[in-house]
N, C-alpha and C positions, 0 to 999 in steps of 0.2 A: 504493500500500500504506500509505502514512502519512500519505492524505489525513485531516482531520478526518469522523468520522462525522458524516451529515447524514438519518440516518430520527426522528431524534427532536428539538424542541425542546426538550426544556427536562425537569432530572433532579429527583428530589428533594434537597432541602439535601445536600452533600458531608458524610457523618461522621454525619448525623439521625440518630435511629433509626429512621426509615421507611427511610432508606437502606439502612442495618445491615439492616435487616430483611428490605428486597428481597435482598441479599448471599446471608443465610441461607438464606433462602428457595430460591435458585434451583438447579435442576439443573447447571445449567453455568454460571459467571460471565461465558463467553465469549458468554454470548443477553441479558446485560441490553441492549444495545441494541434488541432486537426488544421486553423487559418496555417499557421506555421508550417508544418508539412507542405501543405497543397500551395503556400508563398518558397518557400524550398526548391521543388520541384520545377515551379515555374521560373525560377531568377535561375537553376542552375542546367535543367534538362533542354531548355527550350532555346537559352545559347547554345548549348552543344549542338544542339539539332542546326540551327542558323549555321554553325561554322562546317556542319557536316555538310549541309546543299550549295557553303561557299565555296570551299575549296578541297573538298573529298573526290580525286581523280579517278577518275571509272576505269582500273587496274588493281593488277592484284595486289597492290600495295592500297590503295582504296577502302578493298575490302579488311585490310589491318586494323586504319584510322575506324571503320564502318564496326566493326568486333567492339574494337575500346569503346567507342560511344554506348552499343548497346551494352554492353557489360557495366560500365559506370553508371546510367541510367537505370538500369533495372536491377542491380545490387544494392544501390543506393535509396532506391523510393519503389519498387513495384509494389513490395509488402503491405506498406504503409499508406502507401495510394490509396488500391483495392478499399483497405478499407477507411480510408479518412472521404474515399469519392462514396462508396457504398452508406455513411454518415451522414453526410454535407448531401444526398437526394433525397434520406429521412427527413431533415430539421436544417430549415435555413439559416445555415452562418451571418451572412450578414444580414441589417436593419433594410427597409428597402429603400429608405428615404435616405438612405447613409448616398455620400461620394464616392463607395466603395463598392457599390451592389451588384456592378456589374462583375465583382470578383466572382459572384455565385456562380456564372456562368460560364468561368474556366474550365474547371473539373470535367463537365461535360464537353461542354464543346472543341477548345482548345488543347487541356491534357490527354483528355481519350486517346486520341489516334496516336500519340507517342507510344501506347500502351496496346494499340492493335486493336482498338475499339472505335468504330464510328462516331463519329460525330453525333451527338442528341439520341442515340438509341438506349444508353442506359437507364434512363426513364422512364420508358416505355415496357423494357423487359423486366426491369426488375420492381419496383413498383407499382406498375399498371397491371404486369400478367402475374409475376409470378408469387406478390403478396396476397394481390386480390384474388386470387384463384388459389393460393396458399400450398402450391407444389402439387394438383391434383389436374390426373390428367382428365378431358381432353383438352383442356383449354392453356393449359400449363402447359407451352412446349417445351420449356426446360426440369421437368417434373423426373428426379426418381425414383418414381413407384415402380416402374416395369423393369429396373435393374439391383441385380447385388450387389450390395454396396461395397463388399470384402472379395470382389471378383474382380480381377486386373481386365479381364475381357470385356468384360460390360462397362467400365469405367472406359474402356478402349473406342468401344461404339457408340456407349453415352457422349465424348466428348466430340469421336467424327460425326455425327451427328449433328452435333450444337454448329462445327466448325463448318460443316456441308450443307446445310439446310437453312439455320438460321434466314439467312439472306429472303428467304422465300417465307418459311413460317412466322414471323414474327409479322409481316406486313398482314398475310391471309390471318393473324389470329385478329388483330385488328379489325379487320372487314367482318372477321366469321361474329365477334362480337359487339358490334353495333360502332366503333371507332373508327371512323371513315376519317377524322380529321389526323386521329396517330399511323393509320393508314397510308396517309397521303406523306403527310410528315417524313413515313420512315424510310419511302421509298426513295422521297427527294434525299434523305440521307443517304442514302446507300448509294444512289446516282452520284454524288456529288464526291464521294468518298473511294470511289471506284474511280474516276473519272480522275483524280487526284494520283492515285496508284499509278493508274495508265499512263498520266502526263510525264509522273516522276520518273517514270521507267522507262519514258522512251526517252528521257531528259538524260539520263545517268543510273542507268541500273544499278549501279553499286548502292548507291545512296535511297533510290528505292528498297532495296534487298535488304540493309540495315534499319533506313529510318521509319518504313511503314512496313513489309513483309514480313519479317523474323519479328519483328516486337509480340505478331498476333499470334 
């Protein structure tokens, strides 16, 4: 209980006004650990990522620089992401009237894909289908009920599954239950998010291959 918190590196200045600021700012002062993390992530992954589409040469020395990135990236913050993003779509960090509200919208939209996840669809799956539907299938497409959970096999198919289908399920559960607006939503995410891959990779496949493919 009185261990030192360890999801975040590193705060702004004690007393700053950025500090003060995040204070104000937030819903709860009990979540600036999770602001922390997810401010972390964004001042340190999201340079790495900028210097990796600067000057990351699409050769095999490329894919060196491409490795270091992902490995510092996701050594450093996946853990802690996961669950300070899977937090922060529970219960709003920031005030919405705050200067800062627009931080809300990092996690999903901005971080995600660093992390192999689309753009805006975390809210939808995890939230919309899979609490409200509470892991039961039909309507749960990420639901365990039809596999063992202590079976390396079905862990094997549950996940190709999630990785192969997703794209398509997630949009029809939408439609199948009356969400034509998370519908439309998710597909312009996936459009937008695909279309992104494709540019990057025909830009510089290396940098593809590390900064959006392998992440997922």
């Amino acid at each position: 209980m009185n261990a030192p918190r360890r999801e975040y590196y590193f705060t702004f200045p004690k007393g700053g006004w950025l500090d003060n600021l995040v204070d104000e700012s937030l819903c709860d002062h009990k979540d600036k650990p999770v602001f922390n993390m997810l401010m972390n992530t964004t001042l340190v992954s999201l340079p790495l990522l900028a210097c990796l589409f600067a000057f990351c040469p699409n050769t095999k020395m490329g894919h060196v620089f491409g490795f270091a990135y992902f490995l510092t990236h996701y050594v450093l913050f996946l853990h802690s992401f996961i669950l300070a993003l899977h937090y922060s779509t529970h219960r709003r960090l920031i005030k919405q009237d705050s200067p800062l509200a627009w931080f809300n919208k990092v996690p999903l939209y901005v971080l995600c894909p660093t992390f192999g996840l689309p753009s805006g669809i975390y809210y939808l799956h995890h939230i919309v289908m899979h609490h409200c539907h509470d892991n039961c299938i039909p309507y749960d497409i990420s639901s365990s009920e039809p596999y063992q959970r202590d079976n390396i096999l079905h862990w094997a198919v549950y996940w190709f599954r999630f990785w192969a289908t997703v794209w398509v399920e997630l949009p029809f559960f939408a439609i199948r239950t009356g969400l034509y607006k998370y519908a439309a939503q998710s597909v312009g995410y996936f459009v937008v998010y695909f279309s992104y891959l494709y540019n990057v990779y025909k830009w510089n496949p290396v940098v593809a291959t590390w900064g959006i493919i392998v992440p997922f």
